[in-house]
N, C-alpha and C positions, 0 to 999 in steps of 0.2 A: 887307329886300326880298330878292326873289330873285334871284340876279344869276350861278349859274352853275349846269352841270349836274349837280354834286354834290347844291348845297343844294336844286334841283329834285327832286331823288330824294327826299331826306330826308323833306322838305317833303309830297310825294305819299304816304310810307311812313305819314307822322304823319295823314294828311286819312282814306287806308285806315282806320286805329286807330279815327281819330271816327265813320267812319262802320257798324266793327265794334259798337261800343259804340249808336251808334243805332237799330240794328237791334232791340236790347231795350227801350230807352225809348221809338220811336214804337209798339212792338208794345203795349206798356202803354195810351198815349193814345187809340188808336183802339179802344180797347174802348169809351170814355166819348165820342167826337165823332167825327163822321164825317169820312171821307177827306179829301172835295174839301172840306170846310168846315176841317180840319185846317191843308191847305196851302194854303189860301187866308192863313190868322194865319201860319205858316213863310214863303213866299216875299215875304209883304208884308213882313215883318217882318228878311229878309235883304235885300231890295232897299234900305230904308232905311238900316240899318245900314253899308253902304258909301258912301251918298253923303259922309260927311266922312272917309271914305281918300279919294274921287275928289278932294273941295276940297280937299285937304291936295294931291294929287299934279300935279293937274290943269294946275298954271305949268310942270309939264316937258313938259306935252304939246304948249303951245298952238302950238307952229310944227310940229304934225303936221296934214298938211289930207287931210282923207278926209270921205265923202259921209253927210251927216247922215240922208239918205234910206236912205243902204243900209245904215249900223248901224241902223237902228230896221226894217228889215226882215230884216237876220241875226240881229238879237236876237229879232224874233219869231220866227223860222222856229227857231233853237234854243231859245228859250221854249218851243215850244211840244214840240219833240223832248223837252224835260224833263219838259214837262206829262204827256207820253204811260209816258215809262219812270219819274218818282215814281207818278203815279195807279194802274199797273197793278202796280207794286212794292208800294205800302201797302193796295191793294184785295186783292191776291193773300196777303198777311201776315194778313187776317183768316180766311184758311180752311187755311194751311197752317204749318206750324211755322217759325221763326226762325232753324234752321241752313237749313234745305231752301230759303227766301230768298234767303238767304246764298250759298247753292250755287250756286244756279241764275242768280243775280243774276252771278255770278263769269263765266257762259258767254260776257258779252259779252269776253269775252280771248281764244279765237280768232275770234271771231265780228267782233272789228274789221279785220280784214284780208282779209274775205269780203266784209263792208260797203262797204271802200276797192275791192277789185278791181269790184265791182259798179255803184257809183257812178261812181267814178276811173280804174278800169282799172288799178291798181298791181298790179302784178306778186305773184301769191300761190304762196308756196314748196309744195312736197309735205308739206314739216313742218306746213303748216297747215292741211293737210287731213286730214293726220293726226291732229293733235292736236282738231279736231275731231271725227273720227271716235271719239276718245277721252271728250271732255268729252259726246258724246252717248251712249256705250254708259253713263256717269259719271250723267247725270241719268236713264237708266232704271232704274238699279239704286238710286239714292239716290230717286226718287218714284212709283213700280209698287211696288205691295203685294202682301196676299196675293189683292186682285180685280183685280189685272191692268190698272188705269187711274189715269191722272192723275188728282187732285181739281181742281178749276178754281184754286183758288189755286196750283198751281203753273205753271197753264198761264200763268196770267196774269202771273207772277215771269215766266217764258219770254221773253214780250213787253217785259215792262224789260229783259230782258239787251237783245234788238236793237238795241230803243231808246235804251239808252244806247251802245252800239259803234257805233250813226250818229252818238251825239252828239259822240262821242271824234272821227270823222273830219270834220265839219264844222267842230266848233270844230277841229281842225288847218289843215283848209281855210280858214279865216276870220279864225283869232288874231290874224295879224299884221295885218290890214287897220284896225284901228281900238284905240285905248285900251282895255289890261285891262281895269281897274275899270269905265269907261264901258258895256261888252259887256255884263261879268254884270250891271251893274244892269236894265240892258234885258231880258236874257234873264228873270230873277228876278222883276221885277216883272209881264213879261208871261205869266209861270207863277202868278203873285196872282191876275192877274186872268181868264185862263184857267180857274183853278180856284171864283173866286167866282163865275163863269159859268155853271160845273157845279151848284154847292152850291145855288144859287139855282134851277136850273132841276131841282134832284133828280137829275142823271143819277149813276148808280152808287151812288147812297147806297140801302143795306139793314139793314135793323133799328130797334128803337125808341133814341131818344136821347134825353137828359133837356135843359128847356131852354137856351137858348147861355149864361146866365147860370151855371147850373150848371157848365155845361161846364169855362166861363173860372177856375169858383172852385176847380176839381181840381189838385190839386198834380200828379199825371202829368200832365196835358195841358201845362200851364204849363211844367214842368222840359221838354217833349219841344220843344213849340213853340221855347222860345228855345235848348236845344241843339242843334234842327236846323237852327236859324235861324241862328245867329250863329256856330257851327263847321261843322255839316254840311253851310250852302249857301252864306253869304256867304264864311263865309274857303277854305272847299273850293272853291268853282267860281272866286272869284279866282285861289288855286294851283294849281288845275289848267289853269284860259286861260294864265297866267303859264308855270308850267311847260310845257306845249306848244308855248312860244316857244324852248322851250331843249332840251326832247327830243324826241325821233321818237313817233309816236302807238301805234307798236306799242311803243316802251320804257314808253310811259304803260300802255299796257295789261297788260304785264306787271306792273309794280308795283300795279295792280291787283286781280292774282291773292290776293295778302295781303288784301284786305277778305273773301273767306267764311271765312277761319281767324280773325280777331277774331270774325267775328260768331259762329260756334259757339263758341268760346272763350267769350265771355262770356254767350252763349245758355244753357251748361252752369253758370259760375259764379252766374248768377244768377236763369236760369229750369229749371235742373235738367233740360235736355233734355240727351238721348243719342240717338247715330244709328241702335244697333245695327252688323250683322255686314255688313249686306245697304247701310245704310245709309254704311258707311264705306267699304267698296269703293264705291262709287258717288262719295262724296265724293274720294276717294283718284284715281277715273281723271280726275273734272273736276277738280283740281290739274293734275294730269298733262300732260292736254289743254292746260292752260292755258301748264304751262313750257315742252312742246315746241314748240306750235305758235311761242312768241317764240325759242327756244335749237335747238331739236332739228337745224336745217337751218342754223343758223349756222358760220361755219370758229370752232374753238378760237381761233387768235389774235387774233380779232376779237372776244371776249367777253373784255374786261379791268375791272380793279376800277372803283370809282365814280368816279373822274374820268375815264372815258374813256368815259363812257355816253351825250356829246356826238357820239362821232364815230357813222358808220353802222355797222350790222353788218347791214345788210340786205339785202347785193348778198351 
């Protein structure tokens, strides 16, 4: 279990990894099934997979009393913020490459402390208006070509990043009000059935696809479904409600920053992409964007090694 702000870091460094690594496996699956019929088998399939951690953990809970009405309404209202930043993440992967994803998916890192001041009203440093100024001069040079416009998958990568830097400050705003395990299963499940909502009604699905039997019998869609399932969402979005109980959402956010260097990292090992010149300075400033906006405005002796990633650095 996770029990302090160290193993919280780790723990978020490792869920990063999985979900660098995913980034090439769902790109595979979605060639052969569609989106929303995709995540519809992923979230059903993480929802369940946590109901026996909840029964295993569920007797430490039971003298926590919180409103059975209002988890099953933050779980939808975050279900459904996930519905929005996975759909338009794996919709946007079919028309744009697996780093550029990667990259732009990253933006939600200063873009959560734009989301908190908006929402919340917390207090946003000049460092992170900077560092956005940064991660956006970052995404024109990493997806502007030689005709001078975005492809729609990347626009649409764009809208995951918001989407999920709302999702970072809600679940901050919300974690502690009711049982980890409890939350994701609600939020997870209501991202199932969110998306076999879609799948069923056609919305966003493009292209011809072979039928669902086919689909199921594809070794990518199989390998993608249950590694997004069982790593990418149930034990990810457990570790990261978990860890949000133990770090500040802008520390969440920072470690973060490490999921677009997996995912190009392994974009390059294993689907042979390169950024280019134009393409790396673009990747290079959203890093950038990304450190400062969390570091750039902080005092030095307030940035100490990993066990002290508990206290605030944010005054």
């Amino acid at each position: 279990m996770i029990r302090s702000a160290r193993s919280a870091f780790w723990t978020l460094v490792f869920v990063n990894l999985i979900w660098g690594i995913g980034f090439v496996v769902i790109d595979k699956a979605i060639d052969v099934m569609a989106v929303n019929t995709f995540n519809s088998f992923r979230f059903a399939l993480a929802a369940i997979s946590l109901i026996p951690l909840w029964w295993i953990s569920k007797s430490r809970h039971s003298d926590v009393e919180y409103s059975g009405k209002g988890l099953i309404f933050t779980g939808l209202g975050l279900g459904l913020l996930l519905l929005l930043g996975f759909g338009t993440q794996t919709q946007g992967m079919l028309f744009t490459s697996v780093s550029n994803a990667g990259f732009i998916t990253g933006l939600c890192v200063p873009l959560t402390p734009v989301i908190g001041f908006l929402f919340f009203r917390k207090r946003v440093d000049l460092a992170v208006w900077v560092g956005v100024i940064l991660a956006t001069a970052g995404l024109y040079f990493l997806t502007i070509g030689d005709k001078l416009e975005f492809n729609s998958g990347d626009i649409l990568v764009s809208l995951c990043a918001i989407c999920f830097a709302t999702h970072i400050c809600f679940t901050d705003r919300f974690a502690n009000r009711y049982p980890v395990i409890l939350l994701s299963i609600v939020q997870l499940g209501a991202v199932a059935f969110y998306s076999t909502i879609a799948a069923v009604m056609g919305i966003g699905e493009s292209g011809e696809y072979p039928p669902l039997h086919e689909q199921l019998n594809s070794q990518a869609v199989l390998i993608a479904i249950v590694f997004s399932a069982i790593l990418g969402s149930a034990f990810a979005y457990w570790a990261q409600t978990t860890s949000q109980t133990l770090l500040e959402p802008h520390k969440v956010a920072l470690v973060f920053a490490l999921e677009p260097i997996f995912a190009h990292l392994f974009a390059f090992i294993f689907l042979d992409e390169t950024l280019g010149p134009q393409g790396w300075i673009g990747a290079g400033l959203i890093i950038s964007g990304m450190l400062y906006s969390e570091l750039g405005g902080r005092r030095k002796a307030k940035i100490q090694v990993l066990d002290q990633t508990s206290a605030s650095i944010g005054d």
